[in-house]
N, C-alpha and C positions, 0 to 999 in steps of 0.2 A: 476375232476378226468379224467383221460387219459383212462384210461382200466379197465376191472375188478379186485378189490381186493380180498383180505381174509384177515377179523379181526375176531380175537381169542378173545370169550366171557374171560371176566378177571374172578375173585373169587368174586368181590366186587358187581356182578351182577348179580350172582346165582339168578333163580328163576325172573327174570325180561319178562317181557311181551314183544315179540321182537317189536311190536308197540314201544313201552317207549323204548327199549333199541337203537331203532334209533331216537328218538325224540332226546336220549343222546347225540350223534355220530355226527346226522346230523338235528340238528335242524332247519333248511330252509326247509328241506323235511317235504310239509304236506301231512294230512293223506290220501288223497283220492289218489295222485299219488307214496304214498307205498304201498296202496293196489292195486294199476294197477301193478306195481309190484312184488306183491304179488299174486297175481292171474294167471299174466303171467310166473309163475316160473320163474322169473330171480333174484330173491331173493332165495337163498337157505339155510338149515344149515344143515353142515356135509353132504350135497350133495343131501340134500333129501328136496322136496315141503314142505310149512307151510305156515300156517294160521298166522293173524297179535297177534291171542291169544295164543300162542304157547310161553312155559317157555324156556328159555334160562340157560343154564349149563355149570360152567366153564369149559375152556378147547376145547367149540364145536367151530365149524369154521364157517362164515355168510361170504355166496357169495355175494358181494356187485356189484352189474353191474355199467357200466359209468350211474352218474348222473349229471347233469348242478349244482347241490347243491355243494357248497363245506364243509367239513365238519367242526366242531364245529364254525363256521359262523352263527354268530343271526344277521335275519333278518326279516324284517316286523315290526310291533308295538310292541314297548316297554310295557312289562307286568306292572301292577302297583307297583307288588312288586320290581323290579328291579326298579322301579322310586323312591322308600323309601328309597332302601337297597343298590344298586350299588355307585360305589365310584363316583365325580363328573367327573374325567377324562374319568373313562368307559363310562358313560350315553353321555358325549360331545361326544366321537368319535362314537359310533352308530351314534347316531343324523349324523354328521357329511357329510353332501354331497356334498361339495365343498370348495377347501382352495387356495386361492393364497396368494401371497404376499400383494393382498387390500383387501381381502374382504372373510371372512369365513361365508357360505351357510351352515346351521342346520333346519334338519327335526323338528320341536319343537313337541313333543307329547302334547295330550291333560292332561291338572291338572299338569298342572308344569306350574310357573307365568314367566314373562322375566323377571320384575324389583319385587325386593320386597317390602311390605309395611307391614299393620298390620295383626299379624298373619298369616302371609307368611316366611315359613321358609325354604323353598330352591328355588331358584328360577335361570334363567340364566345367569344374572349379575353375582350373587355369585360365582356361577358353573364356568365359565370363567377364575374365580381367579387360579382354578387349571395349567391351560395353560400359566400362566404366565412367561415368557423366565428366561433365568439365568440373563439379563441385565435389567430386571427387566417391562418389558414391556407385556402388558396385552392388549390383544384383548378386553377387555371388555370397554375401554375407548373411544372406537369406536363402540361401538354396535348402530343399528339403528333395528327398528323394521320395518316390512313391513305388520303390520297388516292394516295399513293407508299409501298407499305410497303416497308419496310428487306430489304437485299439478301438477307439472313439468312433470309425467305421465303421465298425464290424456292430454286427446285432450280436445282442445277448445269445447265451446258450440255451438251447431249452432244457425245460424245468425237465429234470429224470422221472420217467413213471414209476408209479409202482405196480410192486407186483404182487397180488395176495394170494 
């Protein structure tokens, strides 16, 4: 965000906790640096200091100061319920930290498999399928896993001393 805004509490968040109603807005903002925040009055509603326990009513106004967070941006670890519930394309682009033309870089959360097997029922092989192009080409056909990387990393052993 560039400068300070003003967003107008909507009807559909009557009665919301203004902690929660920025978890809404701007979920990267966590709590402790909304309460510095908060504290420093650069948070306000309808012009006036509050508390993070303070009920939000529609129609009021929340001074929002410049933050480094951009808004409805999820970031940090993937909740579990959104590992169940989110579509496979969503879950791939969070993950997602690096793409070129060779080689796509994914954050892989913890309790999601790469390949699947028995009673494994989503996994990132599958998930992949989603990104599959219009020409019919799938990133997943290349997938390499780096939980073991290839011997070719690794530096030689060193040479054993001896001993006289």
């Amino acid at each position: 965000m560039a400068g300070i805004e003003h967003k107008q509490v909507e009807s559909d968040e009557a009665g919301m906790r203004l902690d929660r109603w920025f978890k809404v807005h701007f979920p990267g903002l966590g709590f402790g640096p909304l309460q510095k925040l908060l504290r420093s009055g650069q948070i306000r509603v309808d012009g006036g200091r509050v508390k993070s326990d303070a009920r939000v009513q529609p129609g009021q106004i929340v001074r929002i100061p410049p933050m480094e967070v951009d808004a409805k941006t999820k970031t940090g670890p993937i909740p579990g319920h959104d590992l169940r519930h989110a579509s496979d394309h969503e879950l791939l682009s969070r993950m997602l930290l690096h793409e070129d033309a060779k080689v796509i870089v994914l954050n892989k959360p913890p309790g999601i498999a790469v390949q699947g097997g028995s009673g494994i029922n989503r996994h990132i092989d599958q998930m992949l399928e989603a990104w599959t192009s219009p020409r019919g080409e799938n990133p997943a056909s290349s997938i390499a896993s780096t939980a073991t990387p290839p011997a070719s990393w690794s530096s030689p052993a060193p040479a054993a001393r001896r001993r006289n």
